[in-house]
C-alpha positions in Angstrom: 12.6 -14.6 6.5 10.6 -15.3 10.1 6.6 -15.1 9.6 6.4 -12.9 12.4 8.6 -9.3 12.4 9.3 -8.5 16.0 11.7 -5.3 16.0 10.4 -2.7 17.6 10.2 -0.2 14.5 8.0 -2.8 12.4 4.7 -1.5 10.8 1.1 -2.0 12.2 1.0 -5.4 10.8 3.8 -8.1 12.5 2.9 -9.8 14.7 -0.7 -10.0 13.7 -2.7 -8.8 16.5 -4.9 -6.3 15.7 -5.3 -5.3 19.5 -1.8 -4.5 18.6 -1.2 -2.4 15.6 1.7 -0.7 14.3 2.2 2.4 12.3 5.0 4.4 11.2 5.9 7.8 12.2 9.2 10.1 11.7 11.4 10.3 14.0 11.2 6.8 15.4 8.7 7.9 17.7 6.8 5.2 20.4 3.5 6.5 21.1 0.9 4.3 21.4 -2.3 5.5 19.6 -5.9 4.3 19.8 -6.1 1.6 16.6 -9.0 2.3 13.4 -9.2 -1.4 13.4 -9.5 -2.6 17.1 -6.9 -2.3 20.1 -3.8 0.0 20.2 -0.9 0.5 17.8 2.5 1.7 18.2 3.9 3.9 16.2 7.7 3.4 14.7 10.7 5.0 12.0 9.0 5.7 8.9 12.0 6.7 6.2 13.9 5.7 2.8 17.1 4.9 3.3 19.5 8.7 3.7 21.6 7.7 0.8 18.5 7.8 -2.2 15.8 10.1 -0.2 17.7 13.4 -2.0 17.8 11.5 -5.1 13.8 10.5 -5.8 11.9 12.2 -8.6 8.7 13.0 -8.4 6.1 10.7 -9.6 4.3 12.1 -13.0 1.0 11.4 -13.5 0.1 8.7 -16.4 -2.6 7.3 -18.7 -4.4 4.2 -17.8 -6.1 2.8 -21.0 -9.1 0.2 -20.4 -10.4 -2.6 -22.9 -13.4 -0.6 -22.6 -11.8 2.8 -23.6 -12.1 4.4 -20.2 -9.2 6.8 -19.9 -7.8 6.8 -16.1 -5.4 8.7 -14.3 -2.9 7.4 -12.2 -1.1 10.3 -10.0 0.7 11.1 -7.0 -1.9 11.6 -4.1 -1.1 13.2 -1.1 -3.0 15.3 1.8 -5.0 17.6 -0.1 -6.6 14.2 -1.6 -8.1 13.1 1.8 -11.7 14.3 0.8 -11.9 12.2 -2.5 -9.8 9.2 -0.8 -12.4 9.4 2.2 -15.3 9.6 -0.3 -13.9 6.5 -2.3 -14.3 4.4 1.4 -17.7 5.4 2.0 -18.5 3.4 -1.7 -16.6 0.6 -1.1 -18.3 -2.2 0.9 -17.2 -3.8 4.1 -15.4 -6.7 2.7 -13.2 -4.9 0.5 -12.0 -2.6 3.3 -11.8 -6.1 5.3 -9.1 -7.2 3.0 -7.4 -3.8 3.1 -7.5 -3.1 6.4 -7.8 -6.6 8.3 -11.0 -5.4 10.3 -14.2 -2.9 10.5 -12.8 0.8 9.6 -13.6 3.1 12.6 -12.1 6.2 11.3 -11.1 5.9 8.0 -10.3 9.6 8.0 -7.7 9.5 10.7 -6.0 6.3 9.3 -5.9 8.7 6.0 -4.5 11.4 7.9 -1.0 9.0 8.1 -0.8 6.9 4.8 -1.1 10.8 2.9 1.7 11.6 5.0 4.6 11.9 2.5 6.6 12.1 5.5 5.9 8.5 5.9 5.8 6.6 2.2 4.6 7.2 -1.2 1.0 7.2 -2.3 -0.7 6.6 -5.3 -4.6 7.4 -6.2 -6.3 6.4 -9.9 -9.1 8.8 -10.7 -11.9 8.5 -13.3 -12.6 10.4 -16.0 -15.5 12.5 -13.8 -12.4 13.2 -11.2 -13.4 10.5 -8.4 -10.5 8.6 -6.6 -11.2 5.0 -7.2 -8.2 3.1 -6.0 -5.8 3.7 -4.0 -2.1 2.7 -3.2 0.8 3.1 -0.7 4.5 2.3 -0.1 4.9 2.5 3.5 9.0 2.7 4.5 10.0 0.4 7.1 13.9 0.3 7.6 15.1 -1.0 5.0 11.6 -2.8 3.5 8.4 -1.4 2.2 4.9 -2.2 3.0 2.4 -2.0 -0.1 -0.9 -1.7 0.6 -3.9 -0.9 -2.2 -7.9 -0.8 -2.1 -9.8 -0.4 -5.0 -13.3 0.6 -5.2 -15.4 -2.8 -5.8 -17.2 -1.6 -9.2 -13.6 -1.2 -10.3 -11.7 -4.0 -9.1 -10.6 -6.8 -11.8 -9.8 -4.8 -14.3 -5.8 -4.2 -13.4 -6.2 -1.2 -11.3 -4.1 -3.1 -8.2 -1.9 -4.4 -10.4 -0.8 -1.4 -12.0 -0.5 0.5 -8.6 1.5 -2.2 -7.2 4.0 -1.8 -10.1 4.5 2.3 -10.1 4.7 1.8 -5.9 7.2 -1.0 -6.4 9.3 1.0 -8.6 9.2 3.9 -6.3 10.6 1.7 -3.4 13.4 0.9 -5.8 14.2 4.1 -7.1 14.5 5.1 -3.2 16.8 2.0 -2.7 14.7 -0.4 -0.9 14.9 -3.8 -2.3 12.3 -5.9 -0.1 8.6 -4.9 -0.5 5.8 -6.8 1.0 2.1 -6.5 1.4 0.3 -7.8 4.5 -3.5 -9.5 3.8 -5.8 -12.5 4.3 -5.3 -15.7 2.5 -8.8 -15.2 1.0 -7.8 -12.0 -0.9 -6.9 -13.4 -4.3 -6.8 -10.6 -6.0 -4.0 -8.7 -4.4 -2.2 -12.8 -4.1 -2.5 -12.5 -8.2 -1.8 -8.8 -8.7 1.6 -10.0 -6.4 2.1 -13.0 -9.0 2.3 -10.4 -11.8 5.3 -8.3 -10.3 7.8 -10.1 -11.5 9.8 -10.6 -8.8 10.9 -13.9 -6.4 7.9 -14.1 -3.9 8.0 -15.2 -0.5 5.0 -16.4 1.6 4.6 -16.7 5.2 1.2 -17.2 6.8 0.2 -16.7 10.8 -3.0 -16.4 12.5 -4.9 -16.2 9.2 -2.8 -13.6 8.0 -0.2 -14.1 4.6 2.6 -12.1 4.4 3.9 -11.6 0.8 7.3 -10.7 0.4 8.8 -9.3 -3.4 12.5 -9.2 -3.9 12.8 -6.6 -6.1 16.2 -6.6 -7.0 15.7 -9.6 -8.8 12.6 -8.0 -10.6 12.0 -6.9 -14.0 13.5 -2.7 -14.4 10.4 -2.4 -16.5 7.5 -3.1 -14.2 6.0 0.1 -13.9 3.4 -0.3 -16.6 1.2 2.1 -17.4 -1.8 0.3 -19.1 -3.8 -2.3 -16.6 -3.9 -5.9 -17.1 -6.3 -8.5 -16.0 
């Protein structure tokens, strides 16, 4: 697989320009759209694969169980969660939404607006026991591939939170037919490079312009990745 992803439907990501950002929309639409991040982005087809879309089930909710005792939820999210997603940005500090979203966050909200889409992908949120969003995950379609993409809110991160989105948004592109995932981040970001490491699946990485690229096979992977209690 090349490092840099040049057809014209690609996500916001390839090549890695953020004065040129890409983002899917139905349709396979070409506006160009003023960037969160910095510059432009284009927008391109957004759908699972004709065959599967009829046959996906809907995600149910499940427990997440930390060494602590804390009881999570991890659930579908969707538009009506854009407050509490929002909310969960304005706690987490720059350098987290760094890693997430390769650059300063001008309008969270709007970039919200798109990844709740289910028009466009799958979504994920983990709420505490008090009801607040505190992580956060996507599946993103892209032809036949996936983008994942999770943030987590920093007083939660390490405790298996990524990890554990990463594996119900992995199976989710499976059960829709896509086989290739891959997530889009700095080199620095270790914890998203580990939470990767744990999927189970034959990695791939590419890196340009300070950017890794980590590609997941997944038919390769372990059926029974979806867990439902975090690891570290």
């Amino acid at each position: 697989m090349k490092a840099s992803r040049t057809r014209a439907e690609r996500l916001w990501h390839r090549p890695f320009r953020r004065s040129d950002r890409r983002c899917a929309a139905p349709q396979g639409q070409a506006t160009r759209l003023p960037a969160l991040t910095g510059g432009p982005y284009r927008t391109g087809r957004s759908q699972p694969p004709a065959e599967h879309a009829a046959r996906q089930a809907p995600e149910a909710p499940s427990r997440l169980s930390l060494p602590d005792g804390t009881e999570l939820l991890l659930r579908p999210a969707g538009p009506a969660d854009r407050a509490a997603a929002l909310a969960m940005h304005g706690r987490c500090s720059p350098a987290a939404l760094r890693l997430r979203y390769h650059g300063p966050v001008r309008d969270a909200g709007r970039y919200l607006d798109h990844l709740l889409d289910p028009r466009h992908g799958r979504s994920l949120v983990v709420t505490a026991p008090d009801g607040r969003v505190v992580a956060l995950g996507h599946l993103m379609w892209d032809d036949g591939e996936a983008e994942l993409a999770v943030l987590v809110e920093d007083a939660w991160q390490r405790r298996g939170l990524g990890l554990a989105l990463l594996r119900r948004l992995s199976a989710a592109a499976r059960a829709a037919g896509v086989g290739t995932v891959y997530a889009v981040t700095h080199g620095d970001n270790t914890g998203l490079i580990a939470a990767m490491r744990r999927l189970d699946a034959p990695l791939d990485f590419r890196a340009e312009d300070g950017t890794l690229v980590i590609t997941a096979t997944l038919a390769a992977a372990d059926p029974a990745g979806c867990a439902h209690r975090p690891d570290r």
